[in-house]
C-alpha positions in Angstrom: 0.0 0.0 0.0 0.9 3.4 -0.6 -0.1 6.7 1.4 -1.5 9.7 -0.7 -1.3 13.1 0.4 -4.0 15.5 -0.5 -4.3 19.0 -0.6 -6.8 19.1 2.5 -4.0 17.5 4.5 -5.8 13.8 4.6 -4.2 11.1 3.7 -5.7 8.1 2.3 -4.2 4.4 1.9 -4.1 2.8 -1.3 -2.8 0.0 -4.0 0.6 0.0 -5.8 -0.4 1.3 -9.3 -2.7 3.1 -8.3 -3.6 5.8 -11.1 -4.3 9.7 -10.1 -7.7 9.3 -11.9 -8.4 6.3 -9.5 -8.2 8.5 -6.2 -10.8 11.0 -8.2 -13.2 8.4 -8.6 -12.4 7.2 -5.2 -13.8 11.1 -3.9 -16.3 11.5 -6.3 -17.5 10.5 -10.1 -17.9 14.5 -10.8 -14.6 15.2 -9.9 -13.2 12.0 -11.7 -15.4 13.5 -14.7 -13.9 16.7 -14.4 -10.4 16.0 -13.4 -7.8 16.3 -16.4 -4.1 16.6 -15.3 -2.4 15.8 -11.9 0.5 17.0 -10.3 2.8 14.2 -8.1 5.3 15.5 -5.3 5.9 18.7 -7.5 6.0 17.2 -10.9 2.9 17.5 -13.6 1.9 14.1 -14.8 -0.7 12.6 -16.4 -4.4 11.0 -14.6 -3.5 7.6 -16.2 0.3 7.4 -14.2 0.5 5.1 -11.6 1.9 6.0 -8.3 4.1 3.6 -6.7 5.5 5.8 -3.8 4.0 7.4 -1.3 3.6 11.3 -2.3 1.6 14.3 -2.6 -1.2 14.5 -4.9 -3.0 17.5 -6.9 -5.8 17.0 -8.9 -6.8 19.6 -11.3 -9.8 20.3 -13.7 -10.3 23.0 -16.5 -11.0 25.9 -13.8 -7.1 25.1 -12.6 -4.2 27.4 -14.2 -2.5 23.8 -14.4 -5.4 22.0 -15.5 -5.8 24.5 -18.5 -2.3 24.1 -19.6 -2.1 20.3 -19.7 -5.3 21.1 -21.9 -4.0 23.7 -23.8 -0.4 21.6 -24.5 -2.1 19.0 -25.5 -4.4 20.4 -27.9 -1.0 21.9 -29.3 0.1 17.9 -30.5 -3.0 17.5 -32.0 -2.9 20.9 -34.3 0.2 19.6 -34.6 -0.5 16.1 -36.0 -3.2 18.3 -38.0 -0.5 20.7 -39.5 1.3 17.6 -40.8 -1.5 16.3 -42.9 -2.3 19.2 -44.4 1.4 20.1 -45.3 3.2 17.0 -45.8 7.1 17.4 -45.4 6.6 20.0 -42.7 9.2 20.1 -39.4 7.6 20.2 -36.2 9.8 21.9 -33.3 8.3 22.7 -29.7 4.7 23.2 -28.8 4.0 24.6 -25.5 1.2 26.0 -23.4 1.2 29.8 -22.8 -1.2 32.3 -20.5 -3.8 31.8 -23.1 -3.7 29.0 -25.2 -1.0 27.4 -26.8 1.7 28.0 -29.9 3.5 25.3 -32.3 6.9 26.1 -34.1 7.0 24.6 -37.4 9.3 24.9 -40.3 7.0 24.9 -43.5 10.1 24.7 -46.0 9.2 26.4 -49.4 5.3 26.5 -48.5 3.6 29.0 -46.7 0.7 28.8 -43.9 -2.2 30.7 -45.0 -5.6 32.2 -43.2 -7.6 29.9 -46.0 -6.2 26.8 -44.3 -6.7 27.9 -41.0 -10.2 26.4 -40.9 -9.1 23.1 -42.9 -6.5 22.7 -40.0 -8.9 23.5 -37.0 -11.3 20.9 -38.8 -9.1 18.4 -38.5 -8.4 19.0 -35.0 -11.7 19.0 -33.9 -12.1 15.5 -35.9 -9.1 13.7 -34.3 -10.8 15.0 -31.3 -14.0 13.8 -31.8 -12.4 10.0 -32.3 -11.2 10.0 -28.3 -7.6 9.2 -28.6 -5.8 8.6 -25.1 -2.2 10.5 -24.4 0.1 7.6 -23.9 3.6 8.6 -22.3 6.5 6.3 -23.5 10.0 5.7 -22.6 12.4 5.7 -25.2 16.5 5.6 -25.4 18.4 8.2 -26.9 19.1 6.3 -30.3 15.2 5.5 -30.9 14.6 9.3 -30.7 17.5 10.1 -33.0 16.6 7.5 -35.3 12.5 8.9 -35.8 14.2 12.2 -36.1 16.8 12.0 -38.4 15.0 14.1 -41.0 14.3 17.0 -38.2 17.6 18.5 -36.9 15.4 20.6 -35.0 13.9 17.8 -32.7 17.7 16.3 -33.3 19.6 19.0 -31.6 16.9 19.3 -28.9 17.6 15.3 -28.0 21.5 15.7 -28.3 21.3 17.9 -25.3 19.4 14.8 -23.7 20.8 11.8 -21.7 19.2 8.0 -22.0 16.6 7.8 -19.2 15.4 10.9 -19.3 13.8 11.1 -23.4 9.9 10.6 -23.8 7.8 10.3 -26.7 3.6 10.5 -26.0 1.6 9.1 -28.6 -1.9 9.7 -29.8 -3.9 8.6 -32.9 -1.2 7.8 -35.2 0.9 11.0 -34.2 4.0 10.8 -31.8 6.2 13.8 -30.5 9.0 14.3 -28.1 7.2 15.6 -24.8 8.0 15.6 -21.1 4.4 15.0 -20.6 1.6 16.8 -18.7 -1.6 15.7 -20.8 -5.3 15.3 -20.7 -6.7 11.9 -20.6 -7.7 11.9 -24.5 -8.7 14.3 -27.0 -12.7 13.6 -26.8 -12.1 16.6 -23.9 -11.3 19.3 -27.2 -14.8 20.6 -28.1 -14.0 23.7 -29.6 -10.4 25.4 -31.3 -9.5 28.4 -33.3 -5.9 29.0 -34.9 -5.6 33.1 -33.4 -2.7 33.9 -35.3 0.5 33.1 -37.4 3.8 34.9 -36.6 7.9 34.6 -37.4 9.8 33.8 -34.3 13.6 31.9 -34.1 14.4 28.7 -33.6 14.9 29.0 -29.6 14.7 32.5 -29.8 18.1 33.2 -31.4 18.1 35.9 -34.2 21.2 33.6 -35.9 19.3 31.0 -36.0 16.7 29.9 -39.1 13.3 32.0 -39.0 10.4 28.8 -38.2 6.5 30.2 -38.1 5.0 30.1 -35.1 0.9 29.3 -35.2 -0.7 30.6 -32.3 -4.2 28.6 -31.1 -6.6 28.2 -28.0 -9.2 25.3 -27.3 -11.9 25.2 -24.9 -14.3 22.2 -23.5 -17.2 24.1 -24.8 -18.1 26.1 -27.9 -19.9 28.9 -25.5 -16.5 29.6 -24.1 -14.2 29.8 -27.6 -17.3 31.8 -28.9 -16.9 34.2 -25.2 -13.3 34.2 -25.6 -13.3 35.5 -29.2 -15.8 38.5 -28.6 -13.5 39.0 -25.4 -10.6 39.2 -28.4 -12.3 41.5 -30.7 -13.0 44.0 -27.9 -9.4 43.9 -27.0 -8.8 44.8 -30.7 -10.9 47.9 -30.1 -8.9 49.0 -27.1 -5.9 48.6 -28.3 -3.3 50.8 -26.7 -1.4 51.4 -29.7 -4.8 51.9 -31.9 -6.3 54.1 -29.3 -2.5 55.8 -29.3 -3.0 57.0 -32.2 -6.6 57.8 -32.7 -6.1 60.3 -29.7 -3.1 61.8 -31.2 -0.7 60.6 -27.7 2.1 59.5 -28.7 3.9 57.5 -32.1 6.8 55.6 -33.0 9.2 56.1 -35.9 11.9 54.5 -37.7 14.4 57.3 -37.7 14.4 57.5 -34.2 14.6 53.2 -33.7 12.2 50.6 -32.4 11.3 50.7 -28.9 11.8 54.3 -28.3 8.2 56.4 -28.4 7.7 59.6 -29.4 5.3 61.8 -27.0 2.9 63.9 -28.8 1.3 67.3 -26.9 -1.5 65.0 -25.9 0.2 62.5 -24.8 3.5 64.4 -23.1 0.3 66.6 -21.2 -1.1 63.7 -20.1 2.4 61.9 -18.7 2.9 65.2 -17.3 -0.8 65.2 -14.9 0.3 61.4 -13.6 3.7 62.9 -12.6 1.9 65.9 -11.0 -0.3 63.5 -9.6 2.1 60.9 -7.9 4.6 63.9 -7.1 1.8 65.7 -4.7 1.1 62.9 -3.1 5.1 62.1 -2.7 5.7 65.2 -1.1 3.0 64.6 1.6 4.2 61.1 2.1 7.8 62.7 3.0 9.9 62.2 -0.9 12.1 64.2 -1.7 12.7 64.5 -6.1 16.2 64.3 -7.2 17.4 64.3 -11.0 20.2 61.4 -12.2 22.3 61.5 -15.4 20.9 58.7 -18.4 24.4 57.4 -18.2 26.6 55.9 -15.9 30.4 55.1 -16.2 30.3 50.9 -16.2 32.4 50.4 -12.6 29.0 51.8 -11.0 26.8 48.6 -12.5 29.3 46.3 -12.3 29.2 47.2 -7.8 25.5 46.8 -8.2 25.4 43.7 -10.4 22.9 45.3 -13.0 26.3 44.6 -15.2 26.2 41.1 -14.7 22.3 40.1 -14.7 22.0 43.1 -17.8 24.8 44.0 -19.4 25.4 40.9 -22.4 21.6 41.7 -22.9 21.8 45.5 -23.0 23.0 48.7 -25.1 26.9 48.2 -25.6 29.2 50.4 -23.5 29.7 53.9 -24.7 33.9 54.5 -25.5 35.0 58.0 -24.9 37.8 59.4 -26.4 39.6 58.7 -22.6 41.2 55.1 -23.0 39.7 52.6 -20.8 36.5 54.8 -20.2 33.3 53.5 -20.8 30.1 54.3 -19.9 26.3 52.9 -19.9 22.6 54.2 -20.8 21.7 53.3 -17.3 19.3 50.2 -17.1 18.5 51.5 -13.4 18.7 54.4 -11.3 18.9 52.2 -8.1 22.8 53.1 -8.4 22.5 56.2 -8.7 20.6 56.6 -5.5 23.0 55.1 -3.9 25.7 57.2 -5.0 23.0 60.1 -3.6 22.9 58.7 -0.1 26.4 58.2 0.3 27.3 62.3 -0.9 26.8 62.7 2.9 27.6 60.8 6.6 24.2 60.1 7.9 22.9 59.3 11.5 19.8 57.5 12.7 18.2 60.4 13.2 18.4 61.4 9.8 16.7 58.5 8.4 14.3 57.6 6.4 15.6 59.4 3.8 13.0 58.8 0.6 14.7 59.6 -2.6 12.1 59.9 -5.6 12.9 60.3 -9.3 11.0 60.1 -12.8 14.4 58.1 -14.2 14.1 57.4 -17.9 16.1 54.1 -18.3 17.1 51.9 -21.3 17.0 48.1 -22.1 18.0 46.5 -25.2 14.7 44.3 -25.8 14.8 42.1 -29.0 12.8 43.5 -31.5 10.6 40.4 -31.7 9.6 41.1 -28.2 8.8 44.8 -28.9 5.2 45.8 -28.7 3.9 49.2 -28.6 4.4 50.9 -25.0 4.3 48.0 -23.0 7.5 47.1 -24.3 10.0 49.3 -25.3 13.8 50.2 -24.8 13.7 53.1 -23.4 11.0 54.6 -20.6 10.5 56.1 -17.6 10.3 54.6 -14.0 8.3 56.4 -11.4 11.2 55.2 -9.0 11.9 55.6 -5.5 14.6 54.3 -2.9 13.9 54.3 0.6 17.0 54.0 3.2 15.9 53.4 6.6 17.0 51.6 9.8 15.8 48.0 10.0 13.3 49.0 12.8 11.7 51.5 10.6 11.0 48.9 7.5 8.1 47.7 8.2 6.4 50.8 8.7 8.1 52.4 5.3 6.5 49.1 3.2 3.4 49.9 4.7 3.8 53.4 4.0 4.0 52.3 0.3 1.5 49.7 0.4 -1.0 53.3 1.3 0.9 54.8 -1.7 0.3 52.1 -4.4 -3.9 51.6 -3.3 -4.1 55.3 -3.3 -2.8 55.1 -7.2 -5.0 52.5 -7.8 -8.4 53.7 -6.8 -7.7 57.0 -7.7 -7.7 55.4 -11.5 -10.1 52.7 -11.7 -7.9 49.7 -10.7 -10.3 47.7 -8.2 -10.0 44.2 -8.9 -6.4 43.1 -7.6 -4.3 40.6 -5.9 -0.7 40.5 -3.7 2.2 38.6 -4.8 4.8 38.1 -2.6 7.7 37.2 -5.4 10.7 35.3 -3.6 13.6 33.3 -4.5 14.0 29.8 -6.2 15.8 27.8 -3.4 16.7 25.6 -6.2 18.5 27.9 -8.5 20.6 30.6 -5.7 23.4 31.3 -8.3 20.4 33.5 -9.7 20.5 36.0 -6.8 23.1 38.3 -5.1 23.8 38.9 -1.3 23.4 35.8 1.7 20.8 33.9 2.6 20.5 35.6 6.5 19.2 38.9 4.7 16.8 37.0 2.2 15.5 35.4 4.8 14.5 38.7 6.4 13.8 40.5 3.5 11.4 38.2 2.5 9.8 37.6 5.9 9.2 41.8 6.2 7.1 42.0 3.0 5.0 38.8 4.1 4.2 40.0 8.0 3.2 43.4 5.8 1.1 41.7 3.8 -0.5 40.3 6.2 -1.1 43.2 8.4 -2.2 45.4 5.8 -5.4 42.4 5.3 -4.1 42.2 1.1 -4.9 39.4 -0.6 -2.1 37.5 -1.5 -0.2 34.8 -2.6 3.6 33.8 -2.4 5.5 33.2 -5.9 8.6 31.3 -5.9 12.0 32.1 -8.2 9.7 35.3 -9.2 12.1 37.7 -7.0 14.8 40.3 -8.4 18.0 39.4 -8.2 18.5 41.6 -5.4 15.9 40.9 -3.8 12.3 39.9 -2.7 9.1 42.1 -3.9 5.7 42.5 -3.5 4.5 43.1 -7.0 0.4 43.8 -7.6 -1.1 41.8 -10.2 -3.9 44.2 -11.2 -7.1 42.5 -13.2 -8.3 44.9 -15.8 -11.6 45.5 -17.5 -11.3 42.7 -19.6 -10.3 40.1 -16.9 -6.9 39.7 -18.0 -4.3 40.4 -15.5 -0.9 43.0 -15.2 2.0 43.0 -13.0 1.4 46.7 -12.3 3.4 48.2 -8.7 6.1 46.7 -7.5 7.8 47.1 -3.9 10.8 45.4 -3.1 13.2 45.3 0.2 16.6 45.6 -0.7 19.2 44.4 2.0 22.0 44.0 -0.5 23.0 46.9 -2.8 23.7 48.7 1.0 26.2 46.2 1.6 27.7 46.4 -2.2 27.7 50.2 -1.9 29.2 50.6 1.8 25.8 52.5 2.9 26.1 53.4 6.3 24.5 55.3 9.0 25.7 56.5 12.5 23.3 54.4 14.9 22.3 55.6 18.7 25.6 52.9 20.0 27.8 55.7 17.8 29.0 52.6 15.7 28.1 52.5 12.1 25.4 50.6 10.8 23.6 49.1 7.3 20.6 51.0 6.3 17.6 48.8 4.4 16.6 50.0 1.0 13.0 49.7 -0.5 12.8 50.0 -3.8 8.8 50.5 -5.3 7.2 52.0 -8.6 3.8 52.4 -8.2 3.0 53.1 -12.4 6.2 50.4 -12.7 7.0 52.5 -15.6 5.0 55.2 -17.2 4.8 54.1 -21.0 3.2 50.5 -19.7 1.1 51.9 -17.1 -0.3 54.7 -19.7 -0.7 51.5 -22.6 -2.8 49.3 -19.6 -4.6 52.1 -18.6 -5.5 53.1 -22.0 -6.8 49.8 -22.9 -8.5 49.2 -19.6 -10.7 52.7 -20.4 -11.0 52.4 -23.6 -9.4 56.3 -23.7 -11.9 57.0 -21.4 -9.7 58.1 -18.5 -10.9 59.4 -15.5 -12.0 63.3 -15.9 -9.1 65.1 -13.9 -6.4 62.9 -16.6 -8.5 63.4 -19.5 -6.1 65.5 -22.0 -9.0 68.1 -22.5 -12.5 67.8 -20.2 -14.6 69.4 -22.7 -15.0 70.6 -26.7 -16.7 73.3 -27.8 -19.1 72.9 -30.7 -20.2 76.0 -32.2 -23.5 75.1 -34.9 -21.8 77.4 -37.3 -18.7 80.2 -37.7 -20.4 83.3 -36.4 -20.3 81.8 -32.8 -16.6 82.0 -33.3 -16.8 85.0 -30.5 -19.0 83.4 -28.1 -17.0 80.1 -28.1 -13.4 82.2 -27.2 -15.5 83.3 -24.1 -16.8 80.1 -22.9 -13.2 78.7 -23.1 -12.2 81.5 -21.3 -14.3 81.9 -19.2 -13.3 77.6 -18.7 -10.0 78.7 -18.4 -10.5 80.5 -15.1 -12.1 77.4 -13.9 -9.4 75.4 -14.4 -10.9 73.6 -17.0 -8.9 71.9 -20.0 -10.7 72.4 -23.4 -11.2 72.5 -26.9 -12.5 75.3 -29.7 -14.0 73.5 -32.7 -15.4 76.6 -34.8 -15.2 74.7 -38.7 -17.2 75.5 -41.2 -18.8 71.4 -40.2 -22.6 70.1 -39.5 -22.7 69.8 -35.7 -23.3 66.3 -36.3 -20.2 65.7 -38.0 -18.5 67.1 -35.2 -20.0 65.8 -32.3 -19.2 61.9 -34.2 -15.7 63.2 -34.2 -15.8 64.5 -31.0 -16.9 60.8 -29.4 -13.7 59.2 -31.5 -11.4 61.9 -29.4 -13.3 60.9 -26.7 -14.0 63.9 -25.0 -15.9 63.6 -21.9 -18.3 66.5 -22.4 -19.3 68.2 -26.0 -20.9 72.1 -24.8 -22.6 73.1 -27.7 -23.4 77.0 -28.1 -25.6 78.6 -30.9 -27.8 81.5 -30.7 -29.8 80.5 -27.7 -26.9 80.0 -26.1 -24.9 83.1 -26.9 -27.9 85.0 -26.0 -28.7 83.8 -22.5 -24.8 83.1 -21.8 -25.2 79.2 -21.6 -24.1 76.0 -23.1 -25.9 73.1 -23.9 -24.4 70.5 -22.3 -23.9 66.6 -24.1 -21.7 64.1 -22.3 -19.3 61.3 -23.9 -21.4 58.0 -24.9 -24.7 59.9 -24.7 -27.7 59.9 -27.4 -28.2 63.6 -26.8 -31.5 62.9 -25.3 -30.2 64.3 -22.0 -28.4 67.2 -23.0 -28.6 69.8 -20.5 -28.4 73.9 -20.6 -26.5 75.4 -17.8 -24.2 78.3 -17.0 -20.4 78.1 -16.9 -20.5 77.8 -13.2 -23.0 75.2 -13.2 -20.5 73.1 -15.7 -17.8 73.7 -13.5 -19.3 72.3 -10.5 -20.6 69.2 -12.5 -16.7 68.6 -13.8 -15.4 69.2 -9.8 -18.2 66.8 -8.7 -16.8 64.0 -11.7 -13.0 65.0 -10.0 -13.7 64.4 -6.9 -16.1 60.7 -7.7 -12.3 59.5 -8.9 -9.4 61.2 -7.6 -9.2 59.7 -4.1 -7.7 61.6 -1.0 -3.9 60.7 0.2 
């Protein structure tokens, strides 16, 4: 007999053999019906494995992260069996599970995949599917592998780097691949699938390397839910940031200047400018203090952080002056520099915190297949900030923040979020710097803050920096899909690689502990998620301009400079259209800009020293005729629904 470990804690006795789909049915026939993939002391396998050991067992169904990537990877070989029929001769690479849905790399030789056979391809799927084939995981030695592949140096090269023992093929229908396994129990559970898109992409991700296709897909146990997924898809089309970017004239990207580095139009450089303003006023409050650091930094300085050695092969070369041996660096972080700003000075204990805040533009050299509008570029702006405090003084400084990040959230429409307390991989500590003693603590102070502050969270290994652990808010937006969006992190090591000291109450000279946090994370993603999360429709006191004026014809033109002046003195951002256009014309317009009121003024209007008031999304049935004042107070009233106190 073996014993079984289940998530609840019980533990249940059963055969040798024993299959994960057995201890299902042994709890209940709807969880065995609903139970796809299994996880077994830590490692994914499939329902039909026997367990011979005693162990730990997770089952999961479709509603399980886990359960919908054994679905998804699976459904991945079958496209894949699929993409062979329908272009013979084709080389199959790697096919993996992603946040939604799945991707295959495939060498097509001379032929090229086209939208027409998309739904040939998906066709097939959905037949194989329909004929119940079981996943069947299969040992293999290293010469059987080479021997199927010989044809594919693709799948060859990935089994050279393999030892006998550890190669496995899984076979369904008549199709086999090379897989470590984590499947469904047979294809019959594949009701629905749709091939999303096709795109170039590296054989493993090295620009040297030949150019495969990579077909992205999704699946679904129902229809209803591809159906819900795609309508989900073609609103996301409608909001996207770097559609909407340009529709509302923000911001633009050009050739001349390279990829990855936006432009910021007067729209788009006002509106940056109001979050700044924004975060800045309630910095000052909270006790920051701005300072300004260069975009470069001689090398030596990121080499003593160890942004050199975790960034530098994967960053902008070194700058060469015309000094031998000089070099420099666009500077990947301004962590460094702060440093080098709290050690300009002796500090004592009294002195501290000291809260250091800058708008730092830093740079990155992304690969341009990984570029994608703002929310990734290789050049933007952090809204960073380096607290040095005493160790007793940390836990009230992360709470501090923890105020500072939920007042940027509600104060723009973020509601629905969760914690994650990102910490190290035990298994993997060459990735980190600094010892294990200040981990520990570092890592212990963000989850008793957590805690205390009542966040809900959840604890993320192998998902801290490199420096240290975070507390990073994964932000859900009006879509459902979810953003890493804030990020705090304590810091006990670049005080130690930097010599930062302060003169404690003993006289002796002590390590301060540095926070690090971002509550935008950095200002072009932040403006590209809130974009697509409003549709443009940003809360009142951010909008670009509050109102338009829309004159019904060109002898308003006089009327229409006093109401904006008269706006003006109200602190009101707006607009003068006086063309020679049909008010209907403009007022369609008007909703594509997105304005958030429309005050139309004609001859009633100019003669009793009104508007006519129309707001964003409306009919016009409930247009309203007020004074100036009257507007004024209705745009203060919007301001203050949103913008929260601090």
């Amino acid at each position: 007999m073996i014993k079984i470990t289940l998530p609840d804690g019980s533990v249940k006795e059963f055969a040798q053999h024993t299959t994960p789909m057995d201890v299902a049915l042994s709890i209940s026939e709807g969880l065995a019906r609903n139970v796809i993939s299994a996880s077994f002391n830590g490692t994914t396998i499939e329902t039909t494995t026997p367990l011979t050991t005693d162990g730990s067992l997770i089952l999961y169904t479709w509603n399980n992260p886990e359960g919908k990537k054994a679905f998804w990877h699976s459904t991945s070989h079958v496209m894949a069996q699929a993409i062979e029929e329908v272009y013979p001769g084709s080389k199959l690479t790697i096919g993996p599970a992603i946040d939604n849905g799945f991707y295959y790399d495939v060498d097509f030789g001379d032929k090229k995949i086209t939208d027409a056979d998309f739904k040939k391809i998906e066709d097939r799927v959905l037949e194989i599917s329909r004929e119940k084939h079981e996943f069947k995981m299969r040992s293999v030695t290293k010469a059987e592998a080479l021997a199927l592949y010989k044809d594919n140096e693709f799948k060859t090269e990935l089994i050279q780097n393999l030892e006998d023992g550890t190669i496995t093929f899984c076979d369904h229908s008549s199709f086999t691949d090379l897989c470590r396994g984590g499947h469904i129990p047979n294809t019959g559970i594949i009701k629905a699938m749709k091939i999303l898109s096709v795109a170039g992409a590296y054989w493993r991700g090295n620009e040297k390397n030949k150019q495969l296709t990579r077909v992205y897909g999704i699946s679904f146990p129902k229809q209803k839910e591809l159906t819900e997924y795609l309508q989900l898809l073609e609103e996301a089309k409608k909001r996207d940031h770097r559609k909407l970017g340009k529709e509302l004239e923000l911001f633009h990207f050009s050739q001349r200047v390279g990829q990855g580095l936006p432009l910021w139009l007067p729209k788009g450089a006002a509106l940056r400018d109001r979050l700044e303003q924004f975060l800045k006023k309630a910095q000052k409050k909270a006790g920051y203090e701005q300072v300004v650091t260069p975009h470069i930094g001689q090398k030596e300085l990121y080499v003593t952080s160890g942004h050199y050695a975790k960034y530098g092969a994967d960053s902008f070369q070194p700058i060469h002056t015309p000094a031998e041996g000089e070099e420099f660096l666009l500077k990947p972080m301004n962590c460094p520099h702060h440093c080098e700003i709290y050690n300009a000075r002796p500090w004592s204990y009294k002195d501290l915190p000291k809260r250091y805040a800058e708008f730092g533009t830093v740079y990155r050299y992304e690969q341009s297949g990984e570029l994608h509008g703002l929310t990734r570029v290789r050049g933007f702006t952090q809204d960073d900030a380096h607290i040095f405090c005493t160790p007793d003084q940390l836990d009230a400084e992360f709470k501090n923040v923890i105020d500072l990040v939920l007042y940027v959230f509600g104060s723009l429409g973020f509601e629905n979020f969760t914690a994650q307390v990102s910490v190290r991989d035990l298994d993997n500590p060459d990735k980190y710097i600094g010892n294990v003693e200040n981990w520990e603590k570092a890592e212990n102070a963000i989850i008793s803050a957590a805690k205390d502050k009542g966040l809900n969270y959840v604890i993320e290994s192998g998902e801290a920096a490199f420096y240290g652990p975070k507390l990073d808010f994964m932000v859900k937006d009006a879509l459902g899909r979810s953003w890493q969006l804030g990020t705090i992190q304590v810091d006990y090591n670049l005080p130690e690689r930097f010599d930062l000291t302060y003169k404690g109450s003993d006289n002796e000279l002590h390590r301060p502990v540095m926070i690090h946090r971002a509550p935008f994370g950095s200002m072009e993603r932040f403006i590209a998620i809130l974009l697509e999360h409003t549709a443009g429709n940003f809360p009142i006191w951010l909008m670009p301009e509050q109102a338009i004026i829309l004159s019904l014809s060109e002898k308003y033109e006089n009327y229409a400079q006093k109401v904006f002046s008269l706006l003006e003195n109200h602190e009101i951002r707006a607009q003068i259209d006086n063309r020679n256009e049909t008010i209907g014309k403009k007022i369609r317009e008007a909703e594509t800009q997105k304005y958030p009121f429309m005050l139309i003024i004609g001859e009633e209007e100019e003669k009793n020293g009104t508007i006519s008031v129309r707001k964003h999304g409306d009919d016009g049935k409930s247009n309203q005729t007020m004074s100036i004042d009257a507007f004024a107070a209705l745009i203060q009233e919007e301001i203050n629904k949103t913008l929260k106190q601090f």
